[in-house]
C-alpha positions as CSV (number, residue, x, y, z in Angstrom):
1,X,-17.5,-24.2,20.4
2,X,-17.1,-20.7,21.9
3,X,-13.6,-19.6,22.3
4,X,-12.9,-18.0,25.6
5,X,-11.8,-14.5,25.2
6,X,-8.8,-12.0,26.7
7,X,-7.7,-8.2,26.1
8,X,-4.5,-7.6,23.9
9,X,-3.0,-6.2,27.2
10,X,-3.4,-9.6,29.0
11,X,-1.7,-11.9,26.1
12,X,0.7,-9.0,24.3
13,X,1.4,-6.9,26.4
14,X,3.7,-3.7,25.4
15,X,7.6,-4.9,26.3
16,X,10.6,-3.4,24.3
17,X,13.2,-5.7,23.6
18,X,16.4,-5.8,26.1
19,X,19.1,-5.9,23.0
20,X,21.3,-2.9,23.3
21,X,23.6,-1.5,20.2
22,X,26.7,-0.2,20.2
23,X,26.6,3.7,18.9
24,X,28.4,2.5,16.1
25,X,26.7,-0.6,15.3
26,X,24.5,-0.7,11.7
27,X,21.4,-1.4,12.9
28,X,17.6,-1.7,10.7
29,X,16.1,1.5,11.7
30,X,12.1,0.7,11.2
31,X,10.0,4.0,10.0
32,X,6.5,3.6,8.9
33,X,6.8,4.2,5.3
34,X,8.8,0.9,5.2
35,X,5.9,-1.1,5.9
36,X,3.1,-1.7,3.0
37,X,-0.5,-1.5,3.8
38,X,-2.6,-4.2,4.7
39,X,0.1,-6.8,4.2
40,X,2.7,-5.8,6.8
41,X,5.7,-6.2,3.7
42,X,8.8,-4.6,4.3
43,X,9.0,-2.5,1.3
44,X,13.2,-1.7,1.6
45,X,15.2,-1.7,5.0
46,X,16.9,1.5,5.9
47,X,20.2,0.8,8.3
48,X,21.7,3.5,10.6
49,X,23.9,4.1,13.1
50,X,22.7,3.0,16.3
51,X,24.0,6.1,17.6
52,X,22.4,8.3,14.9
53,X,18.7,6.9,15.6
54,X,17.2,9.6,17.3
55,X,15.6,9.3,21.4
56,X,12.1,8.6,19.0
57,X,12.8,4.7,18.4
58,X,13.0,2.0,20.8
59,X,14.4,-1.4,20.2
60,X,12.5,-4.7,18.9
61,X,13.5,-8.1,17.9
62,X,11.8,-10.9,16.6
63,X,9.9,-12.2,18.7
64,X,8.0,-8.9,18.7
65,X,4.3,-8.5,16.7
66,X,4.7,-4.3,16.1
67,X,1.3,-2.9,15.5
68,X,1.2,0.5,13.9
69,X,-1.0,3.2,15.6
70,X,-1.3,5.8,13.4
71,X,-3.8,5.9,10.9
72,X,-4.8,3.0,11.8
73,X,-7.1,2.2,8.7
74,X,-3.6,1.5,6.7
75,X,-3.5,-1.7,8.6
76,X,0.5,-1.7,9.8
77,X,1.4,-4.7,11.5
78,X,4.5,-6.4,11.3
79,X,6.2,-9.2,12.3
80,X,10.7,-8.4,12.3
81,X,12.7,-11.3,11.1
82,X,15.9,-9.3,12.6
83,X,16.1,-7.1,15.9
84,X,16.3,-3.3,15.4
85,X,15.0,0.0,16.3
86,X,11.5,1.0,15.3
87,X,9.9,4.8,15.5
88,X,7.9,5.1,18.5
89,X,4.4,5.4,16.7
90,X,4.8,0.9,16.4
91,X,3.8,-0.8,19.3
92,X,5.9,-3.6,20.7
93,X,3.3,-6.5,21.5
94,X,5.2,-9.1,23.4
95,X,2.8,-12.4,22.4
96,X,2.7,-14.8,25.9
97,X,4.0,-17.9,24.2
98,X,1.8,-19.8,26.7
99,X,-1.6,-17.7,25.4
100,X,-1.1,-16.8,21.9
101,X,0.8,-17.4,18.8
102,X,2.8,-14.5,17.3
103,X,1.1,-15.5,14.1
104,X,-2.4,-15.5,15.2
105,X,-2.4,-12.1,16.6
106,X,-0.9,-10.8,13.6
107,X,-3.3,-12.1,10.9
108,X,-6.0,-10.8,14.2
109,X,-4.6,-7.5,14.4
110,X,-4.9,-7.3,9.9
111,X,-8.0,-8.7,10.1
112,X,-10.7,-6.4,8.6
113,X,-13.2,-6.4,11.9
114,X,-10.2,-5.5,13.9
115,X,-8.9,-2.6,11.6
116,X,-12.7,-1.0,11.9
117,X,-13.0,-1.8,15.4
118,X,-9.5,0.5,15.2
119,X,-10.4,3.3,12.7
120,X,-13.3,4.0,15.3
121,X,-10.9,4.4,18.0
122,X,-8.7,7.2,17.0
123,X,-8.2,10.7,18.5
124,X,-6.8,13.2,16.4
125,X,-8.2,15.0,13.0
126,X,-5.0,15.5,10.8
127,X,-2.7,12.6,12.2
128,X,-5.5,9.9,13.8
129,X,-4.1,7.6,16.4
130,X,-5.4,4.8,18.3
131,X,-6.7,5.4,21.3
132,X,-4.3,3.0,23.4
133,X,-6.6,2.4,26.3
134,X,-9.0,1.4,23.9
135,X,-6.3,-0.7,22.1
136,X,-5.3,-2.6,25.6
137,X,-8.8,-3.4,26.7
138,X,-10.0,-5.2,23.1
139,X,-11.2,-8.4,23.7
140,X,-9.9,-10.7,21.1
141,X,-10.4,-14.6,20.6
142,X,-8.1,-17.1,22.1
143,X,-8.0,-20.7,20.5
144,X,-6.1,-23.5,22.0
145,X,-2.3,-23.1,20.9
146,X,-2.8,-25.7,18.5
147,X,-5.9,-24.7,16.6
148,X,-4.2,-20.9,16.5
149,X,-0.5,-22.8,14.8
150,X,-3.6,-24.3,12.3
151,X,-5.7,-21.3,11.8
152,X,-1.6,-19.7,10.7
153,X,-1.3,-22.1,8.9
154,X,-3.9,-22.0,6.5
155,X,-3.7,-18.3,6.5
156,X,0.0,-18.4,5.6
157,X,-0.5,-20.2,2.8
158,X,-3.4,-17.9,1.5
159,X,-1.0,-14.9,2.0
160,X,1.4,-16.7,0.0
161,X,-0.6,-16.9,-3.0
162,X,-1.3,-13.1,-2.2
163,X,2.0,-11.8,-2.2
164,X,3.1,-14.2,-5.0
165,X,-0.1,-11.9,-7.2
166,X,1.4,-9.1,-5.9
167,X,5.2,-9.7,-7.0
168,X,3.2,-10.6,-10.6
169,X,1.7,-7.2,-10.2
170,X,4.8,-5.4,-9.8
171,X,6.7,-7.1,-12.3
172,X,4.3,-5.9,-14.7
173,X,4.9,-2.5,-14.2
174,X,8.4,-2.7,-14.7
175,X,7.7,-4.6,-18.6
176,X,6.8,-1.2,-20.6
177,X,9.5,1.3,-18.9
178,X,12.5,-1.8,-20.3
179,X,10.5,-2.1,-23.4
180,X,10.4,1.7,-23.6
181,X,14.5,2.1,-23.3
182,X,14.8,-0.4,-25.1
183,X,13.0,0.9,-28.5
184,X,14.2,4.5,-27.9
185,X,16.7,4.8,-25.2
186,X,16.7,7.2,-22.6
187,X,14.6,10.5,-23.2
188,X,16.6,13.3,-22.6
189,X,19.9,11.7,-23.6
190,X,18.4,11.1,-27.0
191,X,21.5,8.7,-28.1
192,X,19.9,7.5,-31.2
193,X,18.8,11.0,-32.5
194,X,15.7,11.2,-33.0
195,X,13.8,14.1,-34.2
196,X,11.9,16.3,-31.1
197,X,9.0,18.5,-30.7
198,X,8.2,20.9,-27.8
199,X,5.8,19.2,-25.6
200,X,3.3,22.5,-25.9
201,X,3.2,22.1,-29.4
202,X,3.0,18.7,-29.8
203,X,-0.2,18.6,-27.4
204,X,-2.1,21.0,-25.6
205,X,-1.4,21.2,-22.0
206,X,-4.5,22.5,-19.6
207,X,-6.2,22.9,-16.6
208,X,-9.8,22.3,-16.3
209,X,-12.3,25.2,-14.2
210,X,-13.3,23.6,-11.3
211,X,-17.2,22.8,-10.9
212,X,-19.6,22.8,-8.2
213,X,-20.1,19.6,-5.2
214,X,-23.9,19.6,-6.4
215,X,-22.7,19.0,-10.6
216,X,-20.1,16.2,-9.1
217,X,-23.0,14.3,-6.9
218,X,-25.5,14.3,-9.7
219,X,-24.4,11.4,-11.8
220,X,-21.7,8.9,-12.5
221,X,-19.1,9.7,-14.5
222,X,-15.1,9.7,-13.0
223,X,-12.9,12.2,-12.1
224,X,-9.6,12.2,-11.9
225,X,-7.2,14.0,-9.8
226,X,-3.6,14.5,-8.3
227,X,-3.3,10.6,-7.8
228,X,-5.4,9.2,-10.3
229,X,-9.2,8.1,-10.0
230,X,-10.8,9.9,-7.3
231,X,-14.3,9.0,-7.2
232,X,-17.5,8.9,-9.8
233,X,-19.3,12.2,-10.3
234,X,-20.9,14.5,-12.8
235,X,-19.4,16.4,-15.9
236,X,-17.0,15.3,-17.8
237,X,-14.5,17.0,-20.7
238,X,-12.6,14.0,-22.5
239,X,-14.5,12.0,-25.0
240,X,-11.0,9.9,-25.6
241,X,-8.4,9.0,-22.6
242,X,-5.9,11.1,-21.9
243,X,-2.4,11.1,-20.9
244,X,-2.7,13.3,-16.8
245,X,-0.1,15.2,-14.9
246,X,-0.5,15.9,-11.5
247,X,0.4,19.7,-11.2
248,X,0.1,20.2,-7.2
249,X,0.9,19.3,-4.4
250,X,3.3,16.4,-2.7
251,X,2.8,14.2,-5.7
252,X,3.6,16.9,-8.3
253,X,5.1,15.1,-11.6
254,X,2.9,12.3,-11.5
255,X,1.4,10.8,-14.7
256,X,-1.7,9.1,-14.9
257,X,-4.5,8.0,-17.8
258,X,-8.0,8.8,-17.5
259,X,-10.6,6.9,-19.4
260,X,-12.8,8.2,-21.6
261,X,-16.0,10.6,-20.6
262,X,-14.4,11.7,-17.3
263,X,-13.9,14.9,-15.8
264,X,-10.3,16.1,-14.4
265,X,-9.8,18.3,-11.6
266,X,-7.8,21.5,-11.2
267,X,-5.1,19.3,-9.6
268,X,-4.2,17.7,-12.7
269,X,-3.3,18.6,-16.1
270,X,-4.4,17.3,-18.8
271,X,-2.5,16.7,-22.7
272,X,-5.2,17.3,-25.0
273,X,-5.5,16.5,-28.6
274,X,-1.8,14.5,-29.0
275,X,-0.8,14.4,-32.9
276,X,-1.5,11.6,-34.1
277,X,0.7,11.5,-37.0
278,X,3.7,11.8,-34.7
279,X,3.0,10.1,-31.3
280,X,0.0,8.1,-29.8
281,X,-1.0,8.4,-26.1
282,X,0.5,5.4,-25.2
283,X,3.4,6.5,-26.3
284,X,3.5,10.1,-24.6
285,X,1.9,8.2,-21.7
286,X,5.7,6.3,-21.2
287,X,8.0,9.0,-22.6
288,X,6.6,11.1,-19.4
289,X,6.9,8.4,-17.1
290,X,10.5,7.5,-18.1
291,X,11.5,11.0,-18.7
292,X,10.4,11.8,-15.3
293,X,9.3,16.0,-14.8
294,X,11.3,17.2,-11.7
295,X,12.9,19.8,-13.8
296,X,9.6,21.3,-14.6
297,X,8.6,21.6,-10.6
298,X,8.8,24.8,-9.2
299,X,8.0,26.1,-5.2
300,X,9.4,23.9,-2.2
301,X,6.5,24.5,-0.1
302,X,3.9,24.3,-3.0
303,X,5.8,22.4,-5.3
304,X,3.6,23.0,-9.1
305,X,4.3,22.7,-12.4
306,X,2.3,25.2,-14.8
307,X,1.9,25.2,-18.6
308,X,5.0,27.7,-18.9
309,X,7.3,25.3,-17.3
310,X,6.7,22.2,-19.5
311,X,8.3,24.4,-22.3
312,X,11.7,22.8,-21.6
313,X,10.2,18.9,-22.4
314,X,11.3,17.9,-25.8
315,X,9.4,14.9,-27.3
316,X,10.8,12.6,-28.9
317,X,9.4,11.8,-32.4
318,X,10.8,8.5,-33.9
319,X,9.4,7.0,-36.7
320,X,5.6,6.6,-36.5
321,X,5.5,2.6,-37.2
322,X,8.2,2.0,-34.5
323,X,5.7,4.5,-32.0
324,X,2.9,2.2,-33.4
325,X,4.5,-1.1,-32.5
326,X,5.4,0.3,-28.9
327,X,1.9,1.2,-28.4
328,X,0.3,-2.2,-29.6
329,X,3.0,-3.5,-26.9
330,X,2.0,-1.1,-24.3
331,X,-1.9,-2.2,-24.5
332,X,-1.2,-5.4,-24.5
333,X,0.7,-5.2,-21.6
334,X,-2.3,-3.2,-20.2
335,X,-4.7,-5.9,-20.9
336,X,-2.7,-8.4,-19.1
337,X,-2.7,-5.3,-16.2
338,X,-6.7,-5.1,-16.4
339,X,-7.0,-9.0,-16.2
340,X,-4.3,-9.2,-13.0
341,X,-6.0,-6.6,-11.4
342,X,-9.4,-8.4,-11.4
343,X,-7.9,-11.6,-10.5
344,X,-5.8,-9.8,-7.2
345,X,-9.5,-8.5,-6.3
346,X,-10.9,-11.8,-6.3
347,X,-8.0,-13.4,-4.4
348,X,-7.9,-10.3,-1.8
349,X,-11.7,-11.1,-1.6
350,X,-11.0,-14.4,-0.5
351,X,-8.0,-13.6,1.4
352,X,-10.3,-11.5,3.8
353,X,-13.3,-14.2,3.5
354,X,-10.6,-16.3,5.2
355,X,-9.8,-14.3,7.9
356,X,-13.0,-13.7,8.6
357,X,-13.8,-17.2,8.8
358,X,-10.1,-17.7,11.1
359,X,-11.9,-15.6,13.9
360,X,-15.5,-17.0,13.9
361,X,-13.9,-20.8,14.2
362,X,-15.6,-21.7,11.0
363,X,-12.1,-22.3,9.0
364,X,-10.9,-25.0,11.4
365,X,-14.2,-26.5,12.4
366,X,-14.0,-29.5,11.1
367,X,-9.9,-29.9,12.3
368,X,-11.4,-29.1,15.7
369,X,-13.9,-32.1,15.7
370,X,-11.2,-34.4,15.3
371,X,-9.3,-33.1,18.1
372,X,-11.3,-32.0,20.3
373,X,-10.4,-34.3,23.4
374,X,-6.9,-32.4,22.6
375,X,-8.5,-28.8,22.4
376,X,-10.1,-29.3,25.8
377,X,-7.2,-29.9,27.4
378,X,-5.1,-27.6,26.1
379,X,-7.8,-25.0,27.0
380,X,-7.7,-26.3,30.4
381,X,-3.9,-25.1,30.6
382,X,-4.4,-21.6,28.9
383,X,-7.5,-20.5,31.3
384,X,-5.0,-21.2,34.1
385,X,-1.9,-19.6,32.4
386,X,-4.1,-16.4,31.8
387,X,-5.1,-16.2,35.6
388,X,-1.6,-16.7,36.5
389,X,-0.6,-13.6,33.9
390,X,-3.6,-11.6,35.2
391,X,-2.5,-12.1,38.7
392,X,1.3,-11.5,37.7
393,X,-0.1,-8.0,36.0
């Protein structure tokens, strides 16, 4: 069966929501870094004043789908469970209940054809938006009602399995930092007294000279920059992974690993040649991490930290077979890390397998069989609510 077919603008179009706030009401105020990529997760609400907002917000509620059009390749969509007041780069989609389900063009809007049908439509170099006309005119697929609540459904209970890998995910990054405190306590309180070494002396902080686009295209090692893994390329200076600090830029303090035989660019600092009678690079690894390095940033509009400023970090040094037990820990943990991450892919694989299948009618073909008398007639009604909307417009 072909599904008919309709423009966002004809069963969403964009309507804010006619809730008002008092000034000094607390009311969710919705930016875009709330919102996590590709799911639509609200990451942590921020409340405000409805009086402190700002003229750049407009107000939602739930029965909103808000679709994010800037950079549209991070796949922003979201669906409030409360009313509020959202930054004017979301879109308020107002689903017609009689056309589409609030659902449907949700998991439609995520969807990975619809995101590069978006990233193709952007204006802009340095902050890409959608082009809105563009956005209003896409044709999307419109199911009967029913088949769209079935097609959410089954997608619902996919995502659930997603997010609940996710939450696994994230619990697992919180293991090693507890474990951490709880061997050695904080860092620079240093409670239990253990012995320290200057962080220069200890390891050997340094920048690598940076090497030319044709070395980096002519083979396949990694490099690794100011947030980690950055691509495969050519050259390489570590023979053994090593402990990373990002040394410029927005994400100045960062600490990250690079694997062996990979090359590190002049964004990132590497730890050389840890002693290994004292401290292992696991450990180092978490001591950084827990420690945290904001006192070693210097420059607010170039924030940096150079080999000179890591002279006030103090390592802490506690006895070599409690480091060793931390590290065995720590691998462990990263084994279990490696193994999740795998298993996510293949579940994210499938995740988008399914959506693709939601929007081609293969996932509910055979559910559609045995309802088709059903189907017809609810596509009867729909063709004639859409002329009634087009007409309305």
């Amino acid at each position: 069966m072909n599904w008919p077919q309709a423009s966002i603008r004809d069963v969403a179009p964009p309507e804010r929501a006619a809730v008002s706030f008092n000034d000094d009401q607390e009311v969710w105020s919705l930016s875009l870094d709330q919102i996590e990529s590709q799911t639509g997760r609200i990451l942590g609400k921020q409340r405000v004043r409805a009086g402190d907002a700002g003229t750049s917000t407009f107000p939602f509620d739930t029965e909103h789908v808000l679709y994010s059009k800037l950079r549209p390749y991070l796949n922003k969509v979201v669906r409030p469970d409360e009313p509020g007041l959202a930054t004017t780069e979301l879109v308020p989609l107002r689903p017609n209940c009689g056309l589409i389900d609030a659902g449907f063009l949700t998991f439609y809007l995520r969807s990975y054809s619809f995101v590069q049908f978006a990233t193709n439509m952007v204006a802009g170099a340095k902050m890409p938006r959608m082009v809105m006309d563009k956005f209003w005119e896409h044709q999307l697929p419109l199911p009967p009602l029913s088949e769209q609540r079935r097609i959410v459904e089954l997608l619902e209970q996919a995502d659930a399995l997603r997010r609940r890998r996710a939450d696994a995910d994230s619990l697992g990054t919180r293991i090693v930092p507890a474990l951490f405190r709880k061997m050695f306590g904080e860092p620079i309180r240093n409670a239990n007294g253990w012995p320290t070494e200057n962080l220069l002396r200890i390891c050997s902080p340094r920048q690598w000279p940076t090497i030319s686009s044709r070395e980096l295209l002519e083979s396949g090692f990694p490099v690794y920059g100011a947030n980690g893994r950055i691509g495969f390329y050519d050259s390489f200076n570590h023979e053994k992974a090593t402990v990373l600090i990002t040394c410029r830029g927005a994400s100045c303090g960062t600490i990250n690993v690079c694997e062996p035989k990979s090359y590190v660019t002049g964004n990132a600092m590497s730890l050389d040649d840890p002693d290994e009678s004292k401290i292992t690079n696991e450990f180092l690894e978490w001591f950084l991490r827990v420690r945290g390095l904001s006192d070693t940033i210097t420059g607010a509009a170039q924030p940096q930290i150079t080999r000179a400023n890591l002279a006030v970090v103090e390592v802490l040094t506690p006895p070599k077979p409690l480091v060793d037990t931390f590290t065995d820990k720590a691998r462990a943990v990263r084994r279990v890390e490696t193994e999740q991450a795998a298993s996510g892919t293949n579940i994210e694989t499938l995740f988008q397998t399914m959506l693709y299948r939601a929007f081609t009618g293969e996932l509910t073909a055979g559910w559609r069989e045995a309802h088709m008398k059903e189907l017809l007639s609810e596509m009867e009604q729909q063709a004639r609510h859409l002329n009634t909307s087009r007409v309305a417009a």
